[in-house]
C-alpha positions in Angstrom: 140.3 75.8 14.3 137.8 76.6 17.2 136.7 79.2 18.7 137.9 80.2 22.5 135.0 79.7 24.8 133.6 82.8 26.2 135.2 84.3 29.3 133.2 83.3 32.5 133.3 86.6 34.2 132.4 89.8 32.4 133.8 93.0 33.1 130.5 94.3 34.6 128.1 93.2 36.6 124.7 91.9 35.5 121.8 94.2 36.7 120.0 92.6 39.5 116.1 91.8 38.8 114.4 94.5 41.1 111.4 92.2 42.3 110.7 88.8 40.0 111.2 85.3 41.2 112.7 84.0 38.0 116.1 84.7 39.0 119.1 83.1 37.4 120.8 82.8 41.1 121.8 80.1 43.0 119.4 78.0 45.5 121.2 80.0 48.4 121.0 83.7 47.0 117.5 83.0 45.9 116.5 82.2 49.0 117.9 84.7 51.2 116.1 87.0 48.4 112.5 85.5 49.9 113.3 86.0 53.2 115.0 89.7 52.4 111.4 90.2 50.6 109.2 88.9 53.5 111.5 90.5 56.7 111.2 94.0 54.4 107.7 93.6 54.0 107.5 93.2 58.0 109.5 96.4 58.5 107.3 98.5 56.2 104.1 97.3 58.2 105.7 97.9 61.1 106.9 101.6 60.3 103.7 102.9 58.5 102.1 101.4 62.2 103.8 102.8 64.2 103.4 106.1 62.7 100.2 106.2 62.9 100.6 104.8 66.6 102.7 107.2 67.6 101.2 110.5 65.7 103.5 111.1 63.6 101.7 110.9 60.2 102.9 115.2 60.0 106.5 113.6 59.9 106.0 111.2 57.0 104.2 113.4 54.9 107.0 115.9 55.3 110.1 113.4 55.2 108.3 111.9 51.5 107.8 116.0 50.3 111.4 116.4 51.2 112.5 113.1 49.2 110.3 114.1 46.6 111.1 117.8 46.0 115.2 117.1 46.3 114.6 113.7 43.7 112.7 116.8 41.7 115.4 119.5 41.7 118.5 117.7 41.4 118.8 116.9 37.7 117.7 121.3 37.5 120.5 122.1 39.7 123.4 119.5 37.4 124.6 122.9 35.7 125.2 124.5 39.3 127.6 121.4 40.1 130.6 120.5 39.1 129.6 116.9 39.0 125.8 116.4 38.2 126.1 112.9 40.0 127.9 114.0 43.3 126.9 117.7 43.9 123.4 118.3 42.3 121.3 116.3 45.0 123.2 117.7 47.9 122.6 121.4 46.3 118.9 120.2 45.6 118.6 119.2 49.7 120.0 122.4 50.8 117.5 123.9 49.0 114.4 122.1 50.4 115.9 122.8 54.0 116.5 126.8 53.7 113.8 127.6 51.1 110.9 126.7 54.0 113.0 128.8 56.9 113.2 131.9 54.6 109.8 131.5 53.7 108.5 131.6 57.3 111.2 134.4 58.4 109.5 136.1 55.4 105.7 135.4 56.1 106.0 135.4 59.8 105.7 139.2 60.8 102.7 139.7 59.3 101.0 136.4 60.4 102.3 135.2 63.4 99.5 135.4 65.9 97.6 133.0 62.8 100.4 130.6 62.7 101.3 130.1 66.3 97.8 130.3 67.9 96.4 128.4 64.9 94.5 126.5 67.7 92.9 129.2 69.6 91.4 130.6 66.2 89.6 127.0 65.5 88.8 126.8 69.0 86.8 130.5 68.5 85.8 128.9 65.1 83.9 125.5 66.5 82.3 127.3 69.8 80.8 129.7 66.9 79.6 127.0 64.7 78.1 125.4 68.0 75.7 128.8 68.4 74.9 129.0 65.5 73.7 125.4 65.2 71.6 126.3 68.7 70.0 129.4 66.5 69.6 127.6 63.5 65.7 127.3 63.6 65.6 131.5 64.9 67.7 132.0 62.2 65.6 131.1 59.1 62.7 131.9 57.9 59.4 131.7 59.8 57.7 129.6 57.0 60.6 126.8 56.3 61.2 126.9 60.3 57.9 125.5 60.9 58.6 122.8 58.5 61.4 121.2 60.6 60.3 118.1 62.6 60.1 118.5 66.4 63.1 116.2 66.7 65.5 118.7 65.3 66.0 120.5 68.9 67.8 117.7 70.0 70.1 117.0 66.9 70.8 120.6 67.4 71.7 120.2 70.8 73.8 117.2 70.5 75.5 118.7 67.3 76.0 121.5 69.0 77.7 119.7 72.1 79.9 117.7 70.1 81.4 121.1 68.6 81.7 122.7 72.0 83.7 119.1 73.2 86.1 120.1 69.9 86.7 123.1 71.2 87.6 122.0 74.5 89.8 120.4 73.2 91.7 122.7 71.1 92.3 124.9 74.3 94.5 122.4 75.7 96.7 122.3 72.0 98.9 124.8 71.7 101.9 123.1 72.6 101.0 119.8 70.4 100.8 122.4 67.6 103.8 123.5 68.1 105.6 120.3 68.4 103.8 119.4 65.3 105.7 122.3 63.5 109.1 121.4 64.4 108.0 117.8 63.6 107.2 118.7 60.0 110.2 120.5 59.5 112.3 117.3 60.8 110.5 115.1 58.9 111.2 117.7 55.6 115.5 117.4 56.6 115.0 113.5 56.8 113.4 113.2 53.3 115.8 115.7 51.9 119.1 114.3 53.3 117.5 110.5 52.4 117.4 111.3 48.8 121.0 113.3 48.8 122.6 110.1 50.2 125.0 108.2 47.5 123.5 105.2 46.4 125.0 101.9 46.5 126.3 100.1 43.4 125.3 96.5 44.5 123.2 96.6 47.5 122.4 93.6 49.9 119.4 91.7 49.3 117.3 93.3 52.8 119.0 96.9 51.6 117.2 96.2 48.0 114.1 95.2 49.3 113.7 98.0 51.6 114.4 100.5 48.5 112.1 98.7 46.4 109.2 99.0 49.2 110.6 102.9 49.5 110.0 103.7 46.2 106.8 102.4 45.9 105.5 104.2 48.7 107.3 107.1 47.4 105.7 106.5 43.8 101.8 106.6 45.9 102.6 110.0 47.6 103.6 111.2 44.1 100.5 109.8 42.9 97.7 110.9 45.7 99.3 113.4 48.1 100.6 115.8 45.5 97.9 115.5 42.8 95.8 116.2 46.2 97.6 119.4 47.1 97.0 120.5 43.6 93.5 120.5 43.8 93.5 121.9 47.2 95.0 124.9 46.3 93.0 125.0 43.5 90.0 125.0 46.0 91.7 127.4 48.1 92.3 130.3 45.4 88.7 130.4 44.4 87.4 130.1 47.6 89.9 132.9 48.1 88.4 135.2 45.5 84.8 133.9 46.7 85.4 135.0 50.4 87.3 137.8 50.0 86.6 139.7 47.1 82.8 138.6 45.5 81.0 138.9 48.7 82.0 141.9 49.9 81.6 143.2 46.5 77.8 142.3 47.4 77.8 143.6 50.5 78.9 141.3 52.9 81.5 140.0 55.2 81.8 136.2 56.5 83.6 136.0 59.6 87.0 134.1 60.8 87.4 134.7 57.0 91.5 133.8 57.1 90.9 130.6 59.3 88.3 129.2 56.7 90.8 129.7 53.8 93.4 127.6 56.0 90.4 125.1 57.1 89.7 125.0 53.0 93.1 123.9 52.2 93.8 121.4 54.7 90.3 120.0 54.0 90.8 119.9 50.6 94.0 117.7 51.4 91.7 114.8 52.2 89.9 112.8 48.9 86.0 113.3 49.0 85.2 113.8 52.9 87.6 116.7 53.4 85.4 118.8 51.1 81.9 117.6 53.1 83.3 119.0 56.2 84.5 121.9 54.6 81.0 122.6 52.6 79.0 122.2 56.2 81.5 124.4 58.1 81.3 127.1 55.4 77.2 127.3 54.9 77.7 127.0 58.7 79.2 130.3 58.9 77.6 131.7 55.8 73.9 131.0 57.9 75.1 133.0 60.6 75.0 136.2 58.4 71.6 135.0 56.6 69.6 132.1 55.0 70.8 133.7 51.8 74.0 133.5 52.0 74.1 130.0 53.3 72.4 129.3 50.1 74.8 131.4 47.9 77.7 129.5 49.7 76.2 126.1 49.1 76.1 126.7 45.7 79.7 128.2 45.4 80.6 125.0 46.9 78.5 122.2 44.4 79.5 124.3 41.9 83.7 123.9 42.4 83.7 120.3 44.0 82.0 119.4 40.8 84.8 120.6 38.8 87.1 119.3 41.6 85.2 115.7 41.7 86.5 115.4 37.6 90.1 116.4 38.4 89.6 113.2 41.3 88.5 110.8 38.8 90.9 111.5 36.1 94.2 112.4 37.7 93.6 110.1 40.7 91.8 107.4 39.7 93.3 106.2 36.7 96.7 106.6 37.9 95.7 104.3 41.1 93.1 102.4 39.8 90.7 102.8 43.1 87.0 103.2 42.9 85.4 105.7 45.0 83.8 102.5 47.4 87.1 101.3 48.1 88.9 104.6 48.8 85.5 105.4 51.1 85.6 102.8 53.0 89.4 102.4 53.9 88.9 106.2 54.9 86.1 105.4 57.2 87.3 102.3 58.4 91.2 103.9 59.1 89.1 107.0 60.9 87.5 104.5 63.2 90.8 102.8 64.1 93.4 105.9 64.1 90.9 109.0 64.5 91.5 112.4 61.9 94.6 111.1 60.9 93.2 107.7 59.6 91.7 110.3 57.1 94.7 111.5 55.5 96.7 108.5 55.5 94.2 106.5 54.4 94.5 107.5 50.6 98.3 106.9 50.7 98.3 103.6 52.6 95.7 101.7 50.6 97.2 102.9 47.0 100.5 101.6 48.6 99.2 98.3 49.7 97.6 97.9 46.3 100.7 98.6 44.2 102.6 95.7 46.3 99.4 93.2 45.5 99.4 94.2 42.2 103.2 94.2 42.0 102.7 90.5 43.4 100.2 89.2 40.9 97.8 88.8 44.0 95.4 91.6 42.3 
């Protein structure tokens, strides 16, 4: 007696490849798939673009922090909700949305005039840095002064302008600072409400792509902005304990003290050239006390980046498989095109063009 023949519908669903071309579909759905790929490749460019065109790299950051922190929390918070599937992420985006307001309600009394006039403390900073680049030869010794070539009065003086022009420019950015604060907060409430959103059983081919090319951004800001952040506050603590406790144990004070601990861990948010900026403000600022402690700072400095250079190769270079040359030169090259923000984005950008290429076969 035979056998009946298998039943051509199964109860569920197959799983959907999430990015292949061998796909058992028809002509028609396999199609539509390569143009859902291609049109959701054209969004993405066009978003992280217009981003940059439009300054709002402050908001992306915070909108992927958000997405990452609730896609963090929610599987801690499943024994708070009655449902782990329904109720954990919404608990984990309430979360990333109050936990920033009571921090700031907390932290705000006692540092107000640093937060809000952030720009008029930087402003003070570079005009300083600017004098004490015009003193530079008066402030060394008399024997290593006369070794400087006559030329260095003029890269003193053009150094020294380009500060003061900074500086300018910071006078007039109080309100863009501002805005930038309430944009970063936005941006945190998009991320966390984003990743709190149901998701969608069988999703439309454009809807699919769009996720897939979401993710993967998502899985580069995992992989460089937050192994980045690490290390900055890394950076930040001993510099901390360096600034604020082992020099004046010997005697002496650097000034704008608070505004280089911020400088350090903003600068240490950017791979590589954050830390040269940071390492020339600080012996900057550590010349205007004396030639010796300029020296004792430079050292400070070698000594931590090299620990901090190890923790770049290892946790960020194997997981994104760039070389130093390439992530140099997108940074310079994205500087050049999109000014200090090209900087910070350019990390992020390039390891999520190179995980669709090598998601592609193309590298």
């Amino acid at each position: 007696m035979n056998e009946a023949p298998p039943p051509l519908h199964s109860a569920a669903p197959l799983p959907v490849p999430a990015d292949t071309g061998d796909l058992p579909w028809p002509p028609d759905a396999r199609r539509r798939k390569a143009i859902a790929r291609t049109v959701s490749f054209v969004l993405m460019a066009a978003a992280l673009l217009l981003v940059m065109w439009r300054g709002l790299l402050v908001g992306l950051l915070c909108a992927c922090l958000g997405f990452v922190a609730t896609q963090a929390l929610s599987p801690r918070l499943g024994w708070l909700a009655r449902t782990r599937e329904h109720r954990a992420p919404q608990l984990a985006a309430t979360l990333v949305a109050i936990v920033p307001l009571g921090l700031l309600m907390l932290v705000l009394p006692h540092t107000s005039g640093l937060i809000l006039d952030a720009p008029e403390h930087y402003r003070e900073l570079l005009n300083f840095l600017a004098r004490t680049v015009m003193e530079f030869r008066e402030r060394l010794p008399a024997d290593i002064a006369r070794l400087l070539p006559e030329g260095s009065h003029e890269a003193q003086r053009i150094i020294a302008g380009w500060l003061f022009s900074r500086a300018g420019r910071l006078a007039q950015a109080g309100r863009t600072w501002l805005g930038g604060l309430l944009l970063a907060y936005v941006g945190l409430l998009i991320g966390a409400l984003a990743a709190a959103r149901p998701r969608m059983t069988q999703p439309r081919p454009l809807t699919a792509q769009l996720r897939l090319r979401v993710m993967r951004f998502g899985e580069s800001f995992r992989q460089i902005v937050i192994a980045q952040f690490w290390i900055a506050l890394f950076n930040t603590t001993l510099t901390a304990i360096f600034l604020l406790a082992a020099l004046p144990l010997a005697g002496y004070r650097l000034p704008y003290s608070t505004a280089l601990l911020l400088l350090t861990f903003v600068a240490g948010l950017i791979p590589i050239v954050g830390n040269l900026i940071f390492n020339g403000v600080l012996t900057l600022v550590g010349l205007s006390v004396s030639p010796t402690v300029a020296l004792v700072c430079l050292i400070f400095l070698i000594v931590i980046h090299k620990g901090e250079y190890f923790i770049n190769a290892k946790v960020i270079g194997q997981r994104t498989h760039m070389g130093v040359w390439e992530l140099l030169s997108v940074m310079f090259a994205m500087e050049a095109i999109f000014g200090p923000a090209g900087l910070v984005a350019a990390p992020l950008y390039y390891s999520y063009a190179k995980k669709e290429l090598e998601a592609g076969g193309w590298v």
